[in-house]
C-alpha positions, 0 to 999 in steps of 0.5 A, spaced: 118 673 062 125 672 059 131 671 063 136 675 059 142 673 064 143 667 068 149 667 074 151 661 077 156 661 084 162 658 084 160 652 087 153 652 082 149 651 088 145 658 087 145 662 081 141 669 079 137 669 074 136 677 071 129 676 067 125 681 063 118 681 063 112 682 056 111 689 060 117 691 059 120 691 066 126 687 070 126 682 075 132 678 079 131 671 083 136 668 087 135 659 086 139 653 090 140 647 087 137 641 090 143 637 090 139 630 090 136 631 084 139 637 080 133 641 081 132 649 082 128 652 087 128 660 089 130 661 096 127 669 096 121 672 093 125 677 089 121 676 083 115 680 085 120 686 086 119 691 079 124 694 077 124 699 070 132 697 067 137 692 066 142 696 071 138 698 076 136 690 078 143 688 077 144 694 081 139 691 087 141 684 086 149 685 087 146 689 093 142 683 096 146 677 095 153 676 097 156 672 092 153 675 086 157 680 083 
């Protein structure tokens, strides 16, 4: 896997990260920074979803989470 895009929020607690995996297809998970001690950690399972392009997950993404645009 390859992330091709990291977003983070405007107050870097949560970012989004766009990835790509070796079979060709895209994925998206969403993580929170740990504010104790700067770590990342998903707070979705978003990254078993399968998607066929870059579009279609960005597309999904906007969709599910409320900050990412």
């Amino acid at each position: 896997m390859k992330v091709m895009k990291s977003v983070n929020s405007a107050d870097d607690r949560f970012c989004v990260d766009i990835f790509r995996r070796a079979d060709g297809t895209w994925g998206f998970e969403h993580y929170r920074r740990d504010v104790e001690d700067g770590r990342w950690f998903p707070v979705s399972r978003y990254s078993a979803w399968v998607f066929p392009d870059e579009a279609t997950v960005r597309a999904r993404a906007v969709a599910e989470i409320d900050w990412f645009i």
